[in-house]
MIMARLUM-441595 format. One record per residue: residue in three letters; z, x, y of N, C-alpha, C in turn; chain. Coordinates in Angstrom, 1 decimal. Example, Ala and Ser with C-alpha at 12.3 -4.5 7.8 and 13.67 -1.06 7.14 Angstrom:
residues 2
+-----+--------+--------+--------+--------+--------+--------+--------+--------+--------+----+
!  aa !    nzz !    nxx !    nyy !   cazz !   caxx !   cayy !    czz !    cxx !    cyy ! ch !
+-----+--------+--------+--------+--------+--------+--------+--------+--------+--------+----+
! ALA !    7.8 !   13.2 !   -5.7 !    7.8 !   12.3 !   -4.5 !    7.8 !   13.2 !   -3.3 !  A !
! SER !    7.1 !   12.8 !   -2.2 !    7.1 !   13.7 !   -1.1 !    7.9 !   12.9 !    0.0 !  A !
+-----+--------+--------+--------+--------+--------+--------+--------+--------+--------+----+
This chain:
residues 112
+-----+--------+--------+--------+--------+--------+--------+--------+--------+--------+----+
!  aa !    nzz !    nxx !    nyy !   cazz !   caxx !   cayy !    czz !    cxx !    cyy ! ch !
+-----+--------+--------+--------+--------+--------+--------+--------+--------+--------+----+
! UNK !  -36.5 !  -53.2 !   21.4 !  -35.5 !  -52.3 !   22.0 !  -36.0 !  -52.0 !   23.5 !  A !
! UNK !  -35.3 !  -51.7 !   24.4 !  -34.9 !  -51.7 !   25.7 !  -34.0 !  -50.7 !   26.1 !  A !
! UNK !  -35.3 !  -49.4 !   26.4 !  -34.5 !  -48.5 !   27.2 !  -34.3 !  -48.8 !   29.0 !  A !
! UNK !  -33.5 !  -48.4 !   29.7 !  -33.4 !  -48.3 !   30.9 !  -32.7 !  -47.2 !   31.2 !  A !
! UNK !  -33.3 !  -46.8 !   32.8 !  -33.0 !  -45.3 !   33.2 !  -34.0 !  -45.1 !   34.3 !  A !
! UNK !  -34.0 !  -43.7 !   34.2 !  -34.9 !  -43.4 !   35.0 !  -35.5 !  -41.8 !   34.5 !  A !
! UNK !  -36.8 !  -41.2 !   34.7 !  -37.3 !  -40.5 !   33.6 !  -37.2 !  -39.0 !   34.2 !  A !
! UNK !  -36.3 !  -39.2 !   35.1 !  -36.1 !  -37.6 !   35.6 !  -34.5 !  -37.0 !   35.2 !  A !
! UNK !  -33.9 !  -38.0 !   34.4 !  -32.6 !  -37.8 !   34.1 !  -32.7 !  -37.3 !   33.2 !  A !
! UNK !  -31.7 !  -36.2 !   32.3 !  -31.4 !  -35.2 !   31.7 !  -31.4 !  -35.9 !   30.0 !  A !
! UNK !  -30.2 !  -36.9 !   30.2 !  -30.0 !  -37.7 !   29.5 !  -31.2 !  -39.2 !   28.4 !  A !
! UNK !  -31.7 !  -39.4 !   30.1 !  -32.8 !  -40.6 !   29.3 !  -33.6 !  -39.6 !   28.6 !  A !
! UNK !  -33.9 !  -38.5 !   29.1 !  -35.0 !  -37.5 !   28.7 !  -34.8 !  -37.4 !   27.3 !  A !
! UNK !  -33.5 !  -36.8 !   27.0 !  -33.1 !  -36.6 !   25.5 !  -33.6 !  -37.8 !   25.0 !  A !
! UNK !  -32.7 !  -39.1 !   25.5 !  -33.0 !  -40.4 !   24.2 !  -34.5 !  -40.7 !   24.4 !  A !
! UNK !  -35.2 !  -40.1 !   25.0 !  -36.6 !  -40.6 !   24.8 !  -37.7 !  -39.8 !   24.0 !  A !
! UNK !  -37.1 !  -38.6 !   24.0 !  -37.5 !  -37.5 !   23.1 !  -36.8 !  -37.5 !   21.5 !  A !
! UNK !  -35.9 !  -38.0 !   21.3 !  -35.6 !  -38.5 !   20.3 !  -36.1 !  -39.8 !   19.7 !  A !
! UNK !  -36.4 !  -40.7 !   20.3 !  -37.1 !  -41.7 !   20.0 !  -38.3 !  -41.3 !   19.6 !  A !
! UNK !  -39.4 !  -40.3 !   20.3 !  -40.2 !  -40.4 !   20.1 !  -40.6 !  -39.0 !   18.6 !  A !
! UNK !  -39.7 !  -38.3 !   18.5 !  -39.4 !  -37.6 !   17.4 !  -39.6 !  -38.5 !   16.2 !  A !
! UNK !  -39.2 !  -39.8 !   16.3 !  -38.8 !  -40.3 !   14.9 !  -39.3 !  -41.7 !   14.7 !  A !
! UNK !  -40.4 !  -41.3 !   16.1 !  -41.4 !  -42.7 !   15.8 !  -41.0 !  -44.2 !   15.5 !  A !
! UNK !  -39.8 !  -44.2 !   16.9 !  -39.1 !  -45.4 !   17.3 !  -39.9 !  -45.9 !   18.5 !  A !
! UNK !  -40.1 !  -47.2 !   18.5 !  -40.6 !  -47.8 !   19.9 !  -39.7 !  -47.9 !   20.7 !  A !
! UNK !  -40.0 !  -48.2 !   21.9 !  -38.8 !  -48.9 !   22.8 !  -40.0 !  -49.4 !   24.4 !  A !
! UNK !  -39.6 !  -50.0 !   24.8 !  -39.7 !  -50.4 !   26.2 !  -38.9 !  -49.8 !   27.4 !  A !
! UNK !  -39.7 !  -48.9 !   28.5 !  -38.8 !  -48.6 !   29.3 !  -38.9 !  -49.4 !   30.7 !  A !
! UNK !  -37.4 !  -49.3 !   31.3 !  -37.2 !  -50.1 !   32.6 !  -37.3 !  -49.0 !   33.4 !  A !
! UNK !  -37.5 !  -48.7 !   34.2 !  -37.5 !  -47.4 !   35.3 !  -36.4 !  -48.2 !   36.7 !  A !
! UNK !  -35.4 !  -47.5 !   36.9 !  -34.2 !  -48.0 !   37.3 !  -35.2 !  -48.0 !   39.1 !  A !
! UNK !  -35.9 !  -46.9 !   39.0 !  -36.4 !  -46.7 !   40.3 !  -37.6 !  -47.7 !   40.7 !  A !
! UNK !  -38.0 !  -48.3 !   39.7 !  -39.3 !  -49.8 !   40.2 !  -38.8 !  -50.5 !   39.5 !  A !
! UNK !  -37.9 !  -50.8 !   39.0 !  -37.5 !  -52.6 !   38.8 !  -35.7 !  -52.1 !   39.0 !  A !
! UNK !  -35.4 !  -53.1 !   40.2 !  -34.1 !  -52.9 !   40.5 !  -33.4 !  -53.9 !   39.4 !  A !
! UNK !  -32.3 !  -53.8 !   38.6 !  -31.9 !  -54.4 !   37.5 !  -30.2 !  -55.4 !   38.5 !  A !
! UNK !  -30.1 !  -57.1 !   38.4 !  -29.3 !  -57.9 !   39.2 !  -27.9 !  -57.6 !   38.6 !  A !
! UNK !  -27.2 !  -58.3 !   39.4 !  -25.6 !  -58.6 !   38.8 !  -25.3 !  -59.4 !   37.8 !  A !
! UNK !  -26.4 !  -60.3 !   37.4 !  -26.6 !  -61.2 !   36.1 !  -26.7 !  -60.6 !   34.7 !  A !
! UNK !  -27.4 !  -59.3 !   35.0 !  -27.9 !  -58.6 !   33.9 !  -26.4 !  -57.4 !   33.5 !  A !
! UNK !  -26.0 !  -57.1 !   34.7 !  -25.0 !  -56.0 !   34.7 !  -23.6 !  -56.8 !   34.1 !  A !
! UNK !  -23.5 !  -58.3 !   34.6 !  -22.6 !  -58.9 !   33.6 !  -23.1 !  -59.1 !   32.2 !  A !
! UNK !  -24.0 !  -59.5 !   31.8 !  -24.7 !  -59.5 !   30.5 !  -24.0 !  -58.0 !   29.6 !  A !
! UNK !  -24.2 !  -57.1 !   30.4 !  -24.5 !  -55.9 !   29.3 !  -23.0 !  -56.2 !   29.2 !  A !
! UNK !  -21.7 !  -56.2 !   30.3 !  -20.4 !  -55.8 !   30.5 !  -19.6 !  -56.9 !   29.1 !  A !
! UNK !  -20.3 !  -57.7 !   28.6 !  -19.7 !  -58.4 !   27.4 !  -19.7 !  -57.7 !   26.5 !  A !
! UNK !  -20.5 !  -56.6 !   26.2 !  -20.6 !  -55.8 !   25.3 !  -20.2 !  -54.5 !   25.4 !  A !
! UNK !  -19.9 !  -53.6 !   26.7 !  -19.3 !  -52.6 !   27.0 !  -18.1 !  -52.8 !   28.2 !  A !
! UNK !  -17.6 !  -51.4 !   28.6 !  -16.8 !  -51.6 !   29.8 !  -17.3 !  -51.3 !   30.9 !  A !
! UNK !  -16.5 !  -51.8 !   31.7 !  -17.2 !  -51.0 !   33.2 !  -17.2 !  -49.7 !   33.3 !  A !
! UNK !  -15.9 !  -49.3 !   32.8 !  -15.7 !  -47.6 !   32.4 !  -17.3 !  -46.9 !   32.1 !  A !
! UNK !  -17.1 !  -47.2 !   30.6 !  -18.9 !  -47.0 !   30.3 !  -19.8 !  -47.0 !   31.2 !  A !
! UNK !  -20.2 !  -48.2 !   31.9 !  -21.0 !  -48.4 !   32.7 !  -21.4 !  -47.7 !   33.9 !  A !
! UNK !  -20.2 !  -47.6 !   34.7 !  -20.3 !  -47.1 !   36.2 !  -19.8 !  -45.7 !   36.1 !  A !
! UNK !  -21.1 !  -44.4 !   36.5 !  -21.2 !  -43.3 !   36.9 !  -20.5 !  -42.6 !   38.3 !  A !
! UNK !  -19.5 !  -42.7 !   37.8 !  -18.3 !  -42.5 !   39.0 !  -18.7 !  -40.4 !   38.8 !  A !
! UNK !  -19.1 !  -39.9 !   37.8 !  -19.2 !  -38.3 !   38.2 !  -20.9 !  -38.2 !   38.6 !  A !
! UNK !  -21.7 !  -38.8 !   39.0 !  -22.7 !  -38.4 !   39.4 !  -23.0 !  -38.5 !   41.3 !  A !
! UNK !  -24.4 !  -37.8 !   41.5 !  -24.5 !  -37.7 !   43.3 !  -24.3 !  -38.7 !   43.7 !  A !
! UNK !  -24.9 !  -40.5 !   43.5 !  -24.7 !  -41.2 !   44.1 !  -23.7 !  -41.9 !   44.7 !  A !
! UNK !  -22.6 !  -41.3 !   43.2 !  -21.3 !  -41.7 !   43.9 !  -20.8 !  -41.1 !   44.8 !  A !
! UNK !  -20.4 !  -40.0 !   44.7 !  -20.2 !  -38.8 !   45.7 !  -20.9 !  -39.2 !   47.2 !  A !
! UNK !  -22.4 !  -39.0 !   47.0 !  -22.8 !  -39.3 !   48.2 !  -22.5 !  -40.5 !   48.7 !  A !
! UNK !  -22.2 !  -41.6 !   48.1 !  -21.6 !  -43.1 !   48.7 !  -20.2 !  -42.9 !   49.7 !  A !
! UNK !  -19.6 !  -42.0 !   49.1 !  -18.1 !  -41.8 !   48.9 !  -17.4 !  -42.7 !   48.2 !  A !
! UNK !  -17.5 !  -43.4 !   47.2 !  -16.8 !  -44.6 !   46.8 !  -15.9 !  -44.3 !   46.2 !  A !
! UNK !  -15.3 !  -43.2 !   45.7 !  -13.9 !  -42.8 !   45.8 !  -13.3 !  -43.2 !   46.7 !  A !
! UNK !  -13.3 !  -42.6 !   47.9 !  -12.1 !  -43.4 !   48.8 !  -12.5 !  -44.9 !   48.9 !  A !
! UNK !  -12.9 !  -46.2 !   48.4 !  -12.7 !  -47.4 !   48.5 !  -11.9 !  -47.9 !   47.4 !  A !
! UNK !  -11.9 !  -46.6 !   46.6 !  -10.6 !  -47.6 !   45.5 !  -11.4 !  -49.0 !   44.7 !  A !
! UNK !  -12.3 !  -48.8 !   44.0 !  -12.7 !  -50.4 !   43.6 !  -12.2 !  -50.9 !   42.4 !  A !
! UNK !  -12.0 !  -52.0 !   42.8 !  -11.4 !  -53.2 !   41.5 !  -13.4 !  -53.4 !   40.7 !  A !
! UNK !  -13.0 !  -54.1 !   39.4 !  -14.0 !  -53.9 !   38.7 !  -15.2 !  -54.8 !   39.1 !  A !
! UNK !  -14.6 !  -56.1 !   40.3 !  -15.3 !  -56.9 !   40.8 !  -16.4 !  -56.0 !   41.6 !  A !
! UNK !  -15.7 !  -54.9 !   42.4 !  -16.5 !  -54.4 !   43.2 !  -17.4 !  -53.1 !   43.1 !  A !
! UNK !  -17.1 !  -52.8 !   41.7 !  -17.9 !  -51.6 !   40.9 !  -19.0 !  -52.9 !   40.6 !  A !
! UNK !  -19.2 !  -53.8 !   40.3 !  -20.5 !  -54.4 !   39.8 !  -21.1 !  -55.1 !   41.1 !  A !
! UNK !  -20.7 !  -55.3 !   42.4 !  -21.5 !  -54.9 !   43.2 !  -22.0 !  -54.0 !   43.6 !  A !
! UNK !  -21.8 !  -53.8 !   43.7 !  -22.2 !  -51.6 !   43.8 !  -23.3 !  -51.2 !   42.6 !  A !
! UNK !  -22.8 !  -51.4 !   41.1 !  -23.8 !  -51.2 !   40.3 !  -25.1 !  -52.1 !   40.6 !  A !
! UNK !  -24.9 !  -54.0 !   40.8 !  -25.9 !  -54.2 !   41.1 !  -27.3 !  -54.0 !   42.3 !  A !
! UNK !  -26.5 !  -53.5 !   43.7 !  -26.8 !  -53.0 !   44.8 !  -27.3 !  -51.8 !   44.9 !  A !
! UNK !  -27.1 !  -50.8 !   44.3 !  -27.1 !  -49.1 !   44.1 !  -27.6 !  -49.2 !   42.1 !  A !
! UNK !  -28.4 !  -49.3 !   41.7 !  -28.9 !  -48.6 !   40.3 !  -28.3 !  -47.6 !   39.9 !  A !
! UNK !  -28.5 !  -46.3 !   40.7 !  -28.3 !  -45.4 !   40.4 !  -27.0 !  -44.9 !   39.9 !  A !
! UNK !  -26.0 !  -45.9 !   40.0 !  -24.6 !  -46.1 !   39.6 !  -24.6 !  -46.1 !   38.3 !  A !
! UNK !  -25.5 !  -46.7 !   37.8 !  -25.2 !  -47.0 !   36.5 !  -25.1 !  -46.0 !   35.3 !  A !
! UNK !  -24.2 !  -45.3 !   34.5 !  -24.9 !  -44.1 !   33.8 !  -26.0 !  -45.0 !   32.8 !  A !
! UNK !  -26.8 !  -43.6 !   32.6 !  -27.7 !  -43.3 !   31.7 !  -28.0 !  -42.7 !   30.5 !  A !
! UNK !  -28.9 !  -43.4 !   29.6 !  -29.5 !  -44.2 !   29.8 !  -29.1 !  -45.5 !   29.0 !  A !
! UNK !  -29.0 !  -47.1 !   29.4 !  -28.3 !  -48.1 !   28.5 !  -29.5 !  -48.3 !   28.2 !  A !
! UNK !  -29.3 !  -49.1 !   26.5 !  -29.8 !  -49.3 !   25.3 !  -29.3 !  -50.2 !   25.1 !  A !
! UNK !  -30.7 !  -51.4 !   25.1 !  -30.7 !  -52.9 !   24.3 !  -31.2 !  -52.8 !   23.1 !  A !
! UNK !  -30.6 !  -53.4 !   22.2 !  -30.8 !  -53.0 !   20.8 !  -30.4 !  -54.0 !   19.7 !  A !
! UNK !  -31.0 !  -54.9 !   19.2 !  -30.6 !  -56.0 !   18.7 !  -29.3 !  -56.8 !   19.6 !  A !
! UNK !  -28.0 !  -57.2 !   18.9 !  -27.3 !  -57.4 !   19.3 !  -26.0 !  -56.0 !   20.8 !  A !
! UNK !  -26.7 !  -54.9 !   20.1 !  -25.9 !  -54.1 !   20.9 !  -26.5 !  -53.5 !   22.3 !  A !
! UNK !  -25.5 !  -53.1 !   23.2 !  -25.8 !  -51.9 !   23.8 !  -24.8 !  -51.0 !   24.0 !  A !
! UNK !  -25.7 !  -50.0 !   23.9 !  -25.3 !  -48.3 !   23.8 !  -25.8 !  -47.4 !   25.2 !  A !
! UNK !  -24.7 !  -47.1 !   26.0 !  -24.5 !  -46.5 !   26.8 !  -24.5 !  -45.2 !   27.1 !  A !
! UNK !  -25.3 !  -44.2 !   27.4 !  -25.4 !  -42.5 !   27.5 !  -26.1 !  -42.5 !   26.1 !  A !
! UNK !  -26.3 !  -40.4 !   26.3 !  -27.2 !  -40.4 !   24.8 !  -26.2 !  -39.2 !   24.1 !  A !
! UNK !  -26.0 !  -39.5 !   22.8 !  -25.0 !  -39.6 !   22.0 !  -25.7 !  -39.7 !   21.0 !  A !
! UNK !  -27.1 !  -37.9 !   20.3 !  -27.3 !  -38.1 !   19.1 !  -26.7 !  -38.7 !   17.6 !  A !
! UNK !  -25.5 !  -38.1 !   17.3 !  -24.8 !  -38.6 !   16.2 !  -24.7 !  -40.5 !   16.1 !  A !
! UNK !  -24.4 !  -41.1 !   17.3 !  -24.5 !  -42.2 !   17.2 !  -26.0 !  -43.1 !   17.2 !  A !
! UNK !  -26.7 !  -41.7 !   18.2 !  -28.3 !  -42.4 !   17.9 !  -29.0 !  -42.5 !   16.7 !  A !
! UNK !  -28.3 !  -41.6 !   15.7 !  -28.9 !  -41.0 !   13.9 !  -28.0 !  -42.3 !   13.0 !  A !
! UNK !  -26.8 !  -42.6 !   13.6 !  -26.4 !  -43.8 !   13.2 !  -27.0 !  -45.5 !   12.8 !  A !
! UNK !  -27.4 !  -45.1 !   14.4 !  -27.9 !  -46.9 !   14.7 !  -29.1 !  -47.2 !   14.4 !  A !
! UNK !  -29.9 !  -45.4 !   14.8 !  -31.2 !  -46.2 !   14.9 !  -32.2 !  -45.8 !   13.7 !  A !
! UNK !  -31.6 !  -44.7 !   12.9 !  -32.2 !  -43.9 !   11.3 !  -31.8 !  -44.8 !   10.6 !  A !
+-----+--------+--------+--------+--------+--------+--------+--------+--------+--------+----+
């Protein structure tokens, strides 16, 4: 399993503290030293939406302004691949799935 994030976020924080509650492994990406490509960001998007994906209520968006550019979904995944910080947190590689934000009930699901 394959966490990614970054370890000052509110969210990774929880799924990592739950993880380690219940004496799950995982591998972490730190979004801030390994910048993650557009290869990978299509990879996950077979499995989720861009909706999911792209953190349109957090600072970086705001501070971008990318509200006013209006983006088609082509140009939300340049953005996510160019800007990390776009991406919400934390995604979850997990056998065949991934699971996007942290969402106890579904974490007691998938991973108990």
């Amino acid at each position: 399993m394959t966490v990614y994030g970054i370890k000052t976020c509110g969210s990774v924080r929880k799924a990592l503290k739950f993880f380690k509650e219940h004496n799950i492994e995982y591998d972490f990406v730190d979004f801030k030293k390994e910048q993650v490509d557009e290869a990978k960001i299509r990879e996950w998007l077979k499995k989720t939406t861009i909706e999911k994906l792209f953190n349109n209520r957090g600072t970086k968006y705001r501070t971008l302004k990318l509200k006013d550019l209006n983006l088609d979904e082509e140009g939300k995944i340049e953005w996510l691949a160019k800007e990390n910080m776009l991406i919400k947190r934390p995604v979850i590689e997990y056998n065949d799935k991934l699971i996007v934000g942290f969402d106890e009930e579904l974490y007691r699901d998938v991973f108990l």
